[in-house]
TORKOL-4160 file (C-alpha; in steps of 0.2 Angstrom, whole numbers, padded with zeros to 4 digits, m for minus):
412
<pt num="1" X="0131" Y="0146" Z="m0326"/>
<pt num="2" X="0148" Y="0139" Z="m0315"/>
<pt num="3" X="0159" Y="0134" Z="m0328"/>
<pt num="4" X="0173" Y="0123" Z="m0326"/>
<pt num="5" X="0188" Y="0117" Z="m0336"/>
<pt num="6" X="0182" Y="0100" Z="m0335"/>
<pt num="7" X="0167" Y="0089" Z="m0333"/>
<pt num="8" X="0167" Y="0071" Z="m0328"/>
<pt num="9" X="0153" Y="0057" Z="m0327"/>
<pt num="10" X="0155" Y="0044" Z="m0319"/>
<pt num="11" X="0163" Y="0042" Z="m0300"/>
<pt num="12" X="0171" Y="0026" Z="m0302"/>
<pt num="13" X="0187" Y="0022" Z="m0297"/>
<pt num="14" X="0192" Y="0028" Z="m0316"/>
<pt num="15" X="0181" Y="0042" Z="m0314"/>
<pt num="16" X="0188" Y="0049" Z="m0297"/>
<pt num="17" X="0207" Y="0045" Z="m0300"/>
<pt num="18" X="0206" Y="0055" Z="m0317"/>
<pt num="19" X="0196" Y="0070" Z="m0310"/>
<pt num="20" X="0209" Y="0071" Z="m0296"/>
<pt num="21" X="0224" Y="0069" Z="m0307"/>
<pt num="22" X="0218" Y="0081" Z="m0316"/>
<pt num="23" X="0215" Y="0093" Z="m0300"/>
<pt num="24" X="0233" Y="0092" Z="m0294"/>
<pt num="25" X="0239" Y="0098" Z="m0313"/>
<pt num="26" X="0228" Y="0114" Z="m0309"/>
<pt num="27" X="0211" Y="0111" Z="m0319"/>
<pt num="28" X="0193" Y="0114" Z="m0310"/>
<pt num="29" X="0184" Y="0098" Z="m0309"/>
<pt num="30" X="0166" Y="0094" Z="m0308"/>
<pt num="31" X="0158" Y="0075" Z="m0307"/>
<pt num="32" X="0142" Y="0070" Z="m0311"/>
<pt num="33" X="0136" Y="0054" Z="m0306"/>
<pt num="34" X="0118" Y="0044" Z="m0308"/>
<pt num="35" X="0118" Y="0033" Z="m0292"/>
<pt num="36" X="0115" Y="0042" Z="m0275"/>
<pt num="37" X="0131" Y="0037" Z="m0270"/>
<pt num="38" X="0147" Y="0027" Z="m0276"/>
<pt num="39" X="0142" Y="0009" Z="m0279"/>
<pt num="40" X="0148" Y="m0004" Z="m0269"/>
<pt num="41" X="0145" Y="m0020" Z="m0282"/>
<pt num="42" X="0156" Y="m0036" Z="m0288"/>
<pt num="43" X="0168" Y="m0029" Z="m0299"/>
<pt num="44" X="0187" Y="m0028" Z="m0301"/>
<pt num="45" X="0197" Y="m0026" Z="m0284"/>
<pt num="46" X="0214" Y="m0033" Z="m0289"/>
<pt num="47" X="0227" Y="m0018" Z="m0293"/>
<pt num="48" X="0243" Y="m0024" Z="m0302"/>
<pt num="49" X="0260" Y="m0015" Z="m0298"/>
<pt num="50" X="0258" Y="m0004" Z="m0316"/>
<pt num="51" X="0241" Y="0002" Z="m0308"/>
<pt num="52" X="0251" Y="0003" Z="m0292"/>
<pt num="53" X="0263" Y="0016" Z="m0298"/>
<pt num="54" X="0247" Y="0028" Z="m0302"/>
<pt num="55" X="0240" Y="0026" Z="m0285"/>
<pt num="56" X="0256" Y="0032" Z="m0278"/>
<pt num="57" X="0260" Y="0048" Z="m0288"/>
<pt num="58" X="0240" Y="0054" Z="m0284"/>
<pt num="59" X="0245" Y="0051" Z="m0267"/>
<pt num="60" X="0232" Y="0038" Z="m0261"/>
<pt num="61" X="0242" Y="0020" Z="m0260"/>
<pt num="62" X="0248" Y="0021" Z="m0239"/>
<pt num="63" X="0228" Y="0026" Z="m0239"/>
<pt num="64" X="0223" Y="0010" Z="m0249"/>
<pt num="65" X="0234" Y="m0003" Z="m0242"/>
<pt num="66" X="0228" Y="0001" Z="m0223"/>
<pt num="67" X="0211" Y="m0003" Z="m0231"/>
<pt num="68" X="0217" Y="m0019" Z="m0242"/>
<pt num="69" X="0229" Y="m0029" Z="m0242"/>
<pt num="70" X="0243" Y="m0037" Z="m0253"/>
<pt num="71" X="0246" Y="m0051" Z="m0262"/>
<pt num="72" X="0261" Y="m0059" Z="m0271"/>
<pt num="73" X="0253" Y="m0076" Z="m0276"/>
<pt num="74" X="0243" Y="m0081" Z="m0292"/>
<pt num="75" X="0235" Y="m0102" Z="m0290"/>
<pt num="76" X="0229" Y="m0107" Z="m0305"/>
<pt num="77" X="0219" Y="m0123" Z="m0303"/>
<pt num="78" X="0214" Y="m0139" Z="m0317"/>
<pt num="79" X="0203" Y="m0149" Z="m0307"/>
<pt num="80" X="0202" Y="m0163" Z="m0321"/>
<pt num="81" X="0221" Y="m0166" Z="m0318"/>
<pt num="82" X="0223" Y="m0164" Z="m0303"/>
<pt num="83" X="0234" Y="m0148" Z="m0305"/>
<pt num="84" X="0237" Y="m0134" Z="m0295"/>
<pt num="85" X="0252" Y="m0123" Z="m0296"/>
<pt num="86" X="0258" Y="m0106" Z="m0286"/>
<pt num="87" X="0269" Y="m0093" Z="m0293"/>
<pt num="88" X="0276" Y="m0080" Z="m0284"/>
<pt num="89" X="0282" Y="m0062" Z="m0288"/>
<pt num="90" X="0297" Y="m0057" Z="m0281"/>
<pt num="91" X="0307" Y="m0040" Z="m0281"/>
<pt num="92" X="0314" Y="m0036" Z="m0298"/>
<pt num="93" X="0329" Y="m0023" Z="m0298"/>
<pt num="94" X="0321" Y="m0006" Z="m0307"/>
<pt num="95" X="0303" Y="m0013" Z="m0302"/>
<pt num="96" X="0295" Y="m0002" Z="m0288"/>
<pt num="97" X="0281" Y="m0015" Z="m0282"/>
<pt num="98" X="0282" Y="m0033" Z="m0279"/>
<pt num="99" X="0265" Y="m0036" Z="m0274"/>
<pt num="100" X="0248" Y="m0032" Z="m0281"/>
<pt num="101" X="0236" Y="m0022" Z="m0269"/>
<pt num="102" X="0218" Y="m0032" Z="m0266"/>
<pt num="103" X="0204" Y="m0015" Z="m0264"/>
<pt num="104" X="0187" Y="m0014" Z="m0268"/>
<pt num="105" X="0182" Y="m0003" Z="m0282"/>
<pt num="106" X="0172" Y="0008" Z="m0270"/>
<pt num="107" X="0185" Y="0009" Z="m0257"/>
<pt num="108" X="0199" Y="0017" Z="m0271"/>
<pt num="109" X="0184" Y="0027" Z="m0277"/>
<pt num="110" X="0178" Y="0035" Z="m0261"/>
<pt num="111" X="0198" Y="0039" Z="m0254"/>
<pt num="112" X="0200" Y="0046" Z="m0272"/>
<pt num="113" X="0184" Y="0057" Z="m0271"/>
<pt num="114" X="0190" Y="0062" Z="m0253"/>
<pt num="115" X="0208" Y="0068" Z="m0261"/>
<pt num="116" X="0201" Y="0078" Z="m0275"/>
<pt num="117" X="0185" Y="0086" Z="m0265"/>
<pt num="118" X="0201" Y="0093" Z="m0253"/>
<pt num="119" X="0207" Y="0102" Z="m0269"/>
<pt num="120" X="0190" Y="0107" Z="m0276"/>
<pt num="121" X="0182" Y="0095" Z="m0284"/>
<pt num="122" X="0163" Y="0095" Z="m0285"/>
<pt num="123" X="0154" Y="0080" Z="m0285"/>
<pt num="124" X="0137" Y="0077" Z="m0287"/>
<pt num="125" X="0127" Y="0062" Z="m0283"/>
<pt num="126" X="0109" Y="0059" Z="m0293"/>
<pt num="127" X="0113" Y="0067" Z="m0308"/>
<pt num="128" X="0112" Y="0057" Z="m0323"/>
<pt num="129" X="0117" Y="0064" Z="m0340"/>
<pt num="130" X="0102" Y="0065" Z="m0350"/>
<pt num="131" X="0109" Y="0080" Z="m0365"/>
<pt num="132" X="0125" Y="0089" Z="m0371"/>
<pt num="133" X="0127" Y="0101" Z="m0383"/>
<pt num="134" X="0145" Y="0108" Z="m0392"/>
<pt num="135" X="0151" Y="0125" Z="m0398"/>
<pt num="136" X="0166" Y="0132" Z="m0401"/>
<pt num="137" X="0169" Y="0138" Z="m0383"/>
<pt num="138" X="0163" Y="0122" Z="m0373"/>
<pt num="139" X="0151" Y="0109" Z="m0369"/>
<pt num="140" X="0136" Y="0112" Z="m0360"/>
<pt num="141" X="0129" Y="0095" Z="m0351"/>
<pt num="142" X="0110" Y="0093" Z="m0343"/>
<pt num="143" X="0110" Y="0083" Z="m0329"/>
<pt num="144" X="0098" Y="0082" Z="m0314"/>
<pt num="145" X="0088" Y="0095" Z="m0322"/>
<pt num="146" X="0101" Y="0105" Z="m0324"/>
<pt num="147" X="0114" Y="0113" Z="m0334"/>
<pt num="148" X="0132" Y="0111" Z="m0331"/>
<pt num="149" X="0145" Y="0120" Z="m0341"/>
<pt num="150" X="0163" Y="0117" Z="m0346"/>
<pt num="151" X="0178" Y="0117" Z="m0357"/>
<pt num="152" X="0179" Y="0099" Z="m0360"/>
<pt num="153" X="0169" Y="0083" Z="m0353"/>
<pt num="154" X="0178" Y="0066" Z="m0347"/>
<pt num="155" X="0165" Y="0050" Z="m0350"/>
<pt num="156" X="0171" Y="0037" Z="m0338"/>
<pt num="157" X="0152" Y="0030" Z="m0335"/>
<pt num="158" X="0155" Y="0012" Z="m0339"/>
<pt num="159" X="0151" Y="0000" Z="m0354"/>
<pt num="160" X="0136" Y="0006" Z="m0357"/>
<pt num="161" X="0140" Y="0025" Z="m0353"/>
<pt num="162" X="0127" Y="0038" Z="m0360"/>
<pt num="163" X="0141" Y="0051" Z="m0363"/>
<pt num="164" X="0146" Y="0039" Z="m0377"/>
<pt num="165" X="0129" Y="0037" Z="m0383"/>
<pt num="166" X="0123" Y="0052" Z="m0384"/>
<pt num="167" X="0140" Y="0058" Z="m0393"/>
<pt num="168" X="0138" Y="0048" Z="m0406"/>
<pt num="169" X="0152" Y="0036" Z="m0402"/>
<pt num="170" X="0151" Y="0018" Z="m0411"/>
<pt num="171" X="0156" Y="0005" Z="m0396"/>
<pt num="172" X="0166" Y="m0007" Z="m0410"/>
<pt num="173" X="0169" Y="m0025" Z="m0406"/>
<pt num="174" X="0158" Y="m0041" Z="m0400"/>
<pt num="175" X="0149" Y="m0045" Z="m0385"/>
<pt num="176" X="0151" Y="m0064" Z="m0380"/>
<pt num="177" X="0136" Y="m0076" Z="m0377"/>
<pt num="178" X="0140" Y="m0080" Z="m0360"/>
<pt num="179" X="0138" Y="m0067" Z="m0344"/>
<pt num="180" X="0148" Y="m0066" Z="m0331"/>
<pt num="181" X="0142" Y="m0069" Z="m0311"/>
<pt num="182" X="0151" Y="m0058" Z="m0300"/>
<pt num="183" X="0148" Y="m0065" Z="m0284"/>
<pt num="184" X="0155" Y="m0060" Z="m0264"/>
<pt num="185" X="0156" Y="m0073" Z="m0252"/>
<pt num="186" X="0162" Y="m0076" Z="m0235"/>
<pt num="187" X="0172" Y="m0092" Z="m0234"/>
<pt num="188" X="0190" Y="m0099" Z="m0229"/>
<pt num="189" X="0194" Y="m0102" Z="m0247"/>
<pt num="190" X="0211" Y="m0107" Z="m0239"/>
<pt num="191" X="0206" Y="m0120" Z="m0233"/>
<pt num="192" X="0202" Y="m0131" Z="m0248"/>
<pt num="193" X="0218" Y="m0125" Z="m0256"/>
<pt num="194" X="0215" Y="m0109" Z="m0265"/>
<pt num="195" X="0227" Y="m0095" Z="m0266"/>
<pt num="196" X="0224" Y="m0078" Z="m0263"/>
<pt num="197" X="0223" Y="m0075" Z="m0281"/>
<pt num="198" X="0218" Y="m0087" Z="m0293"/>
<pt num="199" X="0212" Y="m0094" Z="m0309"/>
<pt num="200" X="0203" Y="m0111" Z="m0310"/>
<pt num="201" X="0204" Y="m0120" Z="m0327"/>
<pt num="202" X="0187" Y="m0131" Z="m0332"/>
<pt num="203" X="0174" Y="m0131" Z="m0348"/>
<pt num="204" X="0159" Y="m0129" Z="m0335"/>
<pt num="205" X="0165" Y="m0121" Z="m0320"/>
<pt num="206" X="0179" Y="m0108" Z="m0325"/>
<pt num="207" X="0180" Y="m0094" Z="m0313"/>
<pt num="208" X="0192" Y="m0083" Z="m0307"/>
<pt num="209" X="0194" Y="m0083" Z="m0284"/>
<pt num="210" X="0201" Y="m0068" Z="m0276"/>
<pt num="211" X="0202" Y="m0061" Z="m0259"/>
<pt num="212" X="0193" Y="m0046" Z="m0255"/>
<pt num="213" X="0198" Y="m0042" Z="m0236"/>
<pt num="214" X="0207" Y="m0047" Z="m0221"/>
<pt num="215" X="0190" Y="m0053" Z="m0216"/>
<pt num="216" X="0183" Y="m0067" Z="m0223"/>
<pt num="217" X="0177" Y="m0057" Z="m0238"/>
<pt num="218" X="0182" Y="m0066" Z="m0255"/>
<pt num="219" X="0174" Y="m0063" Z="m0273"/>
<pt num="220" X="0172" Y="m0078" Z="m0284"/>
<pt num="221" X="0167" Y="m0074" Z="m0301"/>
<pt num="222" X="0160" Y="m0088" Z="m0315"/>
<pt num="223" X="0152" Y="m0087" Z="m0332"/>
<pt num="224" X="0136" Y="m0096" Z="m0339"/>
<pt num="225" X="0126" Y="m0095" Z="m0352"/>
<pt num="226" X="0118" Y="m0079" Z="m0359"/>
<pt num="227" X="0103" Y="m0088" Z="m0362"/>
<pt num="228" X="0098" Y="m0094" Z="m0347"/>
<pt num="229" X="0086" Y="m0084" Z="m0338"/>
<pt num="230" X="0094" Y="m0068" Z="m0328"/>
<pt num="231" X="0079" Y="m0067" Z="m0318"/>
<pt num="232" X="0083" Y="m0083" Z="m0310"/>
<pt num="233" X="0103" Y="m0081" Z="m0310"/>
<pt num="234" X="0103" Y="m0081" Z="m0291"/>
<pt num="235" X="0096" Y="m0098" Z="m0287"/>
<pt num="236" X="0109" Y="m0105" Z="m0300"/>
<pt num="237" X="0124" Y="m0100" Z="m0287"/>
<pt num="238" X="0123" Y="m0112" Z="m0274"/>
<pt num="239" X="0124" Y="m0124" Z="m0287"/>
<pt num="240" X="0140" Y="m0120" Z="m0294"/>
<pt num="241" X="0145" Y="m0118" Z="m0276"/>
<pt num="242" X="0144" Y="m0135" Z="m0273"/>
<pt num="243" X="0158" Y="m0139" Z="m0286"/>
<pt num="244" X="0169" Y="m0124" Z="m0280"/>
<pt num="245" X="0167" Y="m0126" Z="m0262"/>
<pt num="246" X="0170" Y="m0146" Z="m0263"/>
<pt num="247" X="0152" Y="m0148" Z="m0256"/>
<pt num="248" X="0154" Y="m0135" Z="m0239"/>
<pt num="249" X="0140" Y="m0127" Z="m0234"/>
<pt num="250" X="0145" Y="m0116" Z="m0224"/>
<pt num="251" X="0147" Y="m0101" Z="m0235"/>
<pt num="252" X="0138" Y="m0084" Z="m0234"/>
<pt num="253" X="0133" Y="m0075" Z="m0253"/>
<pt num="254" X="0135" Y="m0055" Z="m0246"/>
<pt num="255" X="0130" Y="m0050" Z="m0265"/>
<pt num="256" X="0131" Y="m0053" Z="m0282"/>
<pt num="257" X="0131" Y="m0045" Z="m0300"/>
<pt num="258" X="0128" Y="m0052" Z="m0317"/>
<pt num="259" X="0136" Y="m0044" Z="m0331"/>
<pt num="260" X="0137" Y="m0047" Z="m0350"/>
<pt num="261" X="0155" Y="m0047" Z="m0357"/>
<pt num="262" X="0162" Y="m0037" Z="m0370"/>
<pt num="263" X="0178" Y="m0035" Z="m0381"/>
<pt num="264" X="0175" Y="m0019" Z="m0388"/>
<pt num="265" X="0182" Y="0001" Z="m0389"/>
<pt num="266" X="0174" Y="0017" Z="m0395"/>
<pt num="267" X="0178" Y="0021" Z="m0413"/>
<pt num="268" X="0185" Y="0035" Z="m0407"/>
<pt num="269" X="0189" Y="0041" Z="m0388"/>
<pt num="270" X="0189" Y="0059" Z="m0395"/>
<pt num="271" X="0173" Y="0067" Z="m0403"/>
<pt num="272" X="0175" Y="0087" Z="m0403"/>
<pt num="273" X="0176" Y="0092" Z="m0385"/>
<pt num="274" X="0170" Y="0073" Z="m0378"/>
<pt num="275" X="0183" Y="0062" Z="m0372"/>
<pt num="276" X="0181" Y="0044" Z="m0365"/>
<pt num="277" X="0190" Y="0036" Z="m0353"/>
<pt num="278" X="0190" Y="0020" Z="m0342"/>
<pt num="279" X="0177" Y="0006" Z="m0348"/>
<pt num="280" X="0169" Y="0022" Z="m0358"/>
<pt num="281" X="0182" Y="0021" Z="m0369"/>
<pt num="282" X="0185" Y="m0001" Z="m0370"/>
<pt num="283" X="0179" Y="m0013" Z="m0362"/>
<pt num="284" X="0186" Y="m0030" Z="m0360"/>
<pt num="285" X="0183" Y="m0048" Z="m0353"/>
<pt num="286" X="0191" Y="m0047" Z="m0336"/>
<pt num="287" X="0199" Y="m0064" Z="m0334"/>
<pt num="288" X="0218" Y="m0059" Z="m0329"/>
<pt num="289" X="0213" Y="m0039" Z="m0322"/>
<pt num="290" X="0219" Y="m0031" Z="m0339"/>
<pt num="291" X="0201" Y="m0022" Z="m0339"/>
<pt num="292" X="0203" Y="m0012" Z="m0323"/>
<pt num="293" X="0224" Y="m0009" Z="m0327"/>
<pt num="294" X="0219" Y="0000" Z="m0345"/>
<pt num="295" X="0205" Y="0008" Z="m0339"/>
<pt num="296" X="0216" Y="0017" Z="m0324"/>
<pt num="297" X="0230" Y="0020" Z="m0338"/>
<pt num="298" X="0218" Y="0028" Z="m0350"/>
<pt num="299" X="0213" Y="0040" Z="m0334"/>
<pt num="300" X="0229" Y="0043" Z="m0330"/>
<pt num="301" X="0236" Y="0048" Z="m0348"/>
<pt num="302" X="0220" Y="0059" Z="m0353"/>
<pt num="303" X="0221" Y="0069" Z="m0336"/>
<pt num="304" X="0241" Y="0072" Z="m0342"/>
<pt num="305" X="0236" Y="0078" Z="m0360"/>
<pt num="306" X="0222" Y="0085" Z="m0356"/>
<pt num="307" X="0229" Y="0095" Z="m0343"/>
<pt num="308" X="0242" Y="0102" Z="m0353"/>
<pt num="309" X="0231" Y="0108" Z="m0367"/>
<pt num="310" X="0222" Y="0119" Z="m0353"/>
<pt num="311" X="0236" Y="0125" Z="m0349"/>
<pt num="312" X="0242" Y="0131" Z="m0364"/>
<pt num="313" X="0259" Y="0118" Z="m0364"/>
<pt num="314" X="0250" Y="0107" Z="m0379"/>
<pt num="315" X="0239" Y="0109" Z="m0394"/>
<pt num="316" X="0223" Y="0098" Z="m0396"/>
<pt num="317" X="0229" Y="0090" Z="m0407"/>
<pt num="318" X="0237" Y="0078" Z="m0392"/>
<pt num="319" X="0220" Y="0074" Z="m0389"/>
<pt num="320" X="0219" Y="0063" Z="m0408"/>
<pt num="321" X="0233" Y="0055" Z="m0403"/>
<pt num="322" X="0227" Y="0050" Z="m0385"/>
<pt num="323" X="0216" Y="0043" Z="m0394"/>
<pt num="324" X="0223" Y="0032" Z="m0406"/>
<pt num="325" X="0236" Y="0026" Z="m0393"/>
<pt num="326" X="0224" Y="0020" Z="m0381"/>
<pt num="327" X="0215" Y="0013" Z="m0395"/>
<pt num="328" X="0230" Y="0003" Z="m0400"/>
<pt num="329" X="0234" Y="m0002" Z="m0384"/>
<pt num="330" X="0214" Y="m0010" Z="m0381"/>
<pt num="331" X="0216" Y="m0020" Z="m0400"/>
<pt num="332" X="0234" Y="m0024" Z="m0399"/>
<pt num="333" X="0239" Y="m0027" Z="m0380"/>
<pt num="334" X="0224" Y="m0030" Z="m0370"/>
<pt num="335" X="0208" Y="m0035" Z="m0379"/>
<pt num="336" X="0219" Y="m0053" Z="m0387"/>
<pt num="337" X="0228" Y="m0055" Z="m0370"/>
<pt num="338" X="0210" Y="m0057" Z="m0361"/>
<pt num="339" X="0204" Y="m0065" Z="m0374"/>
<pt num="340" X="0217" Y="m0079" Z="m0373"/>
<pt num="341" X="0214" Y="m0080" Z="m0354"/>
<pt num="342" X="0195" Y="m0083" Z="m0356"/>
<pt num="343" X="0199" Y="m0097" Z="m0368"/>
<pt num="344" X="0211" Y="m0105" Z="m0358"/>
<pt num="345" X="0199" Y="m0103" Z="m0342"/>
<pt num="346" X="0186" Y="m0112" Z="m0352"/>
<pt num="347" X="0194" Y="m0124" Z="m0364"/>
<pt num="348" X="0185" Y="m0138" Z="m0368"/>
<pt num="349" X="0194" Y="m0148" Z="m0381"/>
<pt num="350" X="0205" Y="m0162" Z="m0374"/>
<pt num="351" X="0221" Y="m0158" Z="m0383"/>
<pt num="352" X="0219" Y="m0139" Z="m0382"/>
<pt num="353" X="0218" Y="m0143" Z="m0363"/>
<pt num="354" X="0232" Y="m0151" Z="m0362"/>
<pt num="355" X="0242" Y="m0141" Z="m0369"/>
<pt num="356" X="0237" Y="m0126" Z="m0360"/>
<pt num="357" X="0242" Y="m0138" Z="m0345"/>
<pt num="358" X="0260" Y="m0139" Z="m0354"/>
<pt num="359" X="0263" Y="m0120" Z="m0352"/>
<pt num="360" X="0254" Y="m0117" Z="m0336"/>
<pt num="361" X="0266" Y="m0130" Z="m0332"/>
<pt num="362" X="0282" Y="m0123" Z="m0340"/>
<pt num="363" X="0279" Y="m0107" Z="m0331"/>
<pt num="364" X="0278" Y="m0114" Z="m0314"/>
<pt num="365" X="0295" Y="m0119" Z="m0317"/>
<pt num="366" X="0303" Y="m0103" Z="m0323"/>
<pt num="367" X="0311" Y="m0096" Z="m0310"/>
<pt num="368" X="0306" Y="m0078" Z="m0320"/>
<pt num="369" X="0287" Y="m0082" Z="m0320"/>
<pt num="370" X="0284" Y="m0073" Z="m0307"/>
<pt num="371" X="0293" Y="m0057" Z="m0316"/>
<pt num="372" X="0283" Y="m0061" Z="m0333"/>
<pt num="373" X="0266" Y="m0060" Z="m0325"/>
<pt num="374" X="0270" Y="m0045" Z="m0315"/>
<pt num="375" X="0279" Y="m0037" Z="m0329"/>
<pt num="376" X="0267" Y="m0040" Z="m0344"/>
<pt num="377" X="0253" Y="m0027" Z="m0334"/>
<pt num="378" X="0267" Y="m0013" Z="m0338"/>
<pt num="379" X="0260" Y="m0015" Z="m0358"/>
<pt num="380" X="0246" Y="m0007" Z="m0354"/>
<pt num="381" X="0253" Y="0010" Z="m0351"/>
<pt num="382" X="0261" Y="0012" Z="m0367"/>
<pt num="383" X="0267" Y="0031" Z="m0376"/>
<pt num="384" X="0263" Y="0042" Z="m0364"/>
<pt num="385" X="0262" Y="0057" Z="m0380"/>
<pt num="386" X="0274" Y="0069" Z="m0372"/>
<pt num="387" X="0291" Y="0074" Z="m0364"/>
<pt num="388" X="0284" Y="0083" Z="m0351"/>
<pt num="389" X="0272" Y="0069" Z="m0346"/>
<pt num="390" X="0268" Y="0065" Z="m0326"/>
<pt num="391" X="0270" Y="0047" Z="m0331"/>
<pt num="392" X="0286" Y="0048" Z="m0342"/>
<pt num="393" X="0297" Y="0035" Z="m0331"/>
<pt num="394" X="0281" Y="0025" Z="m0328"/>
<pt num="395" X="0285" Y="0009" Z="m0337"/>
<pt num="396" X="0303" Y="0000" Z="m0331"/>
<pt num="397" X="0301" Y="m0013" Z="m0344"/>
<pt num="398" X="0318" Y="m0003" Z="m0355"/>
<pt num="399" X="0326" Y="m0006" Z="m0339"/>
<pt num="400" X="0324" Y="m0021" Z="m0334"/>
<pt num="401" X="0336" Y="m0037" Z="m0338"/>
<pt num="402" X="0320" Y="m0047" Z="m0342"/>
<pt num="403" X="0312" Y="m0044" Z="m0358"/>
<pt num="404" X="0293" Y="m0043" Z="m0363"/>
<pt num="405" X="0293" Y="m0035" Z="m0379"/>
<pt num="406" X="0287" Y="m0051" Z="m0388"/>
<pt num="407" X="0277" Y="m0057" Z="m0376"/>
<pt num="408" X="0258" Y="m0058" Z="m0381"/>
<pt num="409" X="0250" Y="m0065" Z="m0364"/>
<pt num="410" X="0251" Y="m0065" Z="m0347"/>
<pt num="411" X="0252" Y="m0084" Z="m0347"/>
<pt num="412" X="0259" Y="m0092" Z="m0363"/>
């Protein structure tokens, strides 16, 4: 049996950024994915400059912005008041990026893969994870009928991964009763006054409008009720399209993707020689981007550690704390700020409301709002566990004149 140092499930853009991290620091990599081929569904496609700073050290960002585009504007929108603000992110001395990147999941997936297959990496479509077993010298995993060996195995397979399951790994947390529709949609969204980034504020029709491409492509993503029937969640767009669009028609759905929302973490993202990384290891409502930002950070951080221990620079011990950092930085940093941008997407009481409007409000006028938002993503990356680390100057925050130490959201 070929064994490798490292076995990763799941060839998402966590998946494929970790396994090729993880290349570069010298491991051999193998990915095991379910689907014939990498996914191209409604997810996250908005990368903040924290994330930005991980794309660039692997060597893929020049790559990603010829396929998207960048953005330096966030519109948030209260239709009941008539509201609409803009605010800008502008250079900050000691901050690399300015902007954030606008890519599909599936594109940073696919030039990632292409990077690490250049190095070595196996991936292998088809194979879903269906065993594993432990002893004291690796992990053997049985996927598409097959057995695959290694020293370690990376679970990056999503909320619901299987790696997690059949590890034993509690998923701790809540599920919210509403589900989110993820839909793609080709319309001038400029036209009636949206941004290329934005948040729209109402009890019935919250959602969050994004850009996707330089053409035409734009995701618009909702929430309705978990009880509604899922069977019949597609004939229920064009009505919630009539209240986004104004009541244009002339709009094309390319796809769509329900999705239930969760604010939950493993109990652990270390379990003997099983790691977890990405939505694997937490996953969180997405309203405000944290979910793709941590996930991409927990990558990014495992494939450091994890790297060292194989090559003899760190104990495994490194691994526990890995996973008590990211743990900390899912309940303290990212699960409450997500939390606070889905209520204030959807609040319904008047006052609360106002309010809200009140700081939305406040920030516009700050002439450091921009630098807020952008900086408030740099929470995500958190102790990086070692001296030696790849990301050790990642987070500018300490060197920066404005400070987010106390900050708690990314809009109050």
């Amino acid at each position: 049996m070929d064994e490798t140092d490292v076995l990763i499930v799941g060839a998402g853009p966590v998946g494929m950024l970790t396994g090729l991290a993880l290349a570069q620091g010298g491991a051999s990599v193998r990915v095991l994915e379910k689907e014939p081929h990498i996914i191209n569904s409604p997810r996250a496609a908005v990368y903040f400059p924290s994330t930005l700073i991980v794309l660039e050290e692997l060597g893929l960002l020049d790559e990603l912005l010829e396929i998207g585009f960048t953005n330096r504007m966030l519109g948030t929108h209260i239709p009941e008041f008539g509201y609409h603000s803009v605010v800008e992110t502008k250079p900050v001395e000691g901050i690399p990026f300015d902007y954030q990147l606008h890519a599909g999941q599936h594109d940073v997936a696919r030039v990632a893969m292409e990077h690490a297959q250049k190095l070595g990496v196996e991936v292998l479509f088809d194979h879903e994870v269906t065993a594993l077993s432990e002893d004291d010298d690796g992990i053997t995993v049985t996927a598409g009928g097959k057995d695959f060996r290694a020293k370690w195995l990376i679970g990056c397979d999503g909320a619901r991964s299987t790696v997690r399951k059949v590890a034993g790994i509690e998923f701790e947390g809540h599920t919210w009763p509403e589900r989110f529709i993820a839909t793609n949609v080709k319309f001038p969204f400029e036209e009636i006054g949206y941004e290329q980034a934005n948040f729209v504020c109402d009890p019935v029709n919250m959602a969050v409008i994004a850009q996707l491409n330089r053409d035409g492509l734009w995701r618009c993503t909702y929430m309705e009720d978990a009880s509604l029937p899922l069977e019949t969640y597609e004939e229920r767009i064009h009505e919630r399209y009539e209240w986004f669009l104004q009541g244009r028609k002339d709009y094309e759905i390319v796809s769509s993707s329900p999705y239930m929302l969760h604010q939950r973490a493993g109990e652990t993202l270390r379990k003997g020689r099983v790691l977890l990384a990405g939505d694997a290891a937490h996953a969180t409502n997405p309203c405000g981007g944290l979910g793709l930002t941590s996930g991409v950070w927990t990558g990014a951080v495992l494939a450091d550690v994890l790297g060292a221990v194989l090559r003899g620079e760190e104990n495994e011990e490194i691994l526990d704390r890995f996973s008590e950092e990211r743990r900390r930085i899912f309940w303290e940093i990212v699960s409450p700020a997500a939390t606070e941008n889905k209520r204030m997407l959807q609040e319904s009481d008047p006052a609360a409301r106002q309010q809200d409007l009140a700081h939305i409000s406040a920030l516009d006028e700050n002439p450091e709002s921009g630098a807020l938002l952008m900086l408030f993503a740099y929470k995500v990356i958190g102790d990086v566990l070692r001296e030696g680390s790849r990301w050790a100057d990642a987070d500018p925050s300490d060197r920066v004149a404005i400070n987010i130490k106390g900050r708690q959201g990314q809009i109050h």
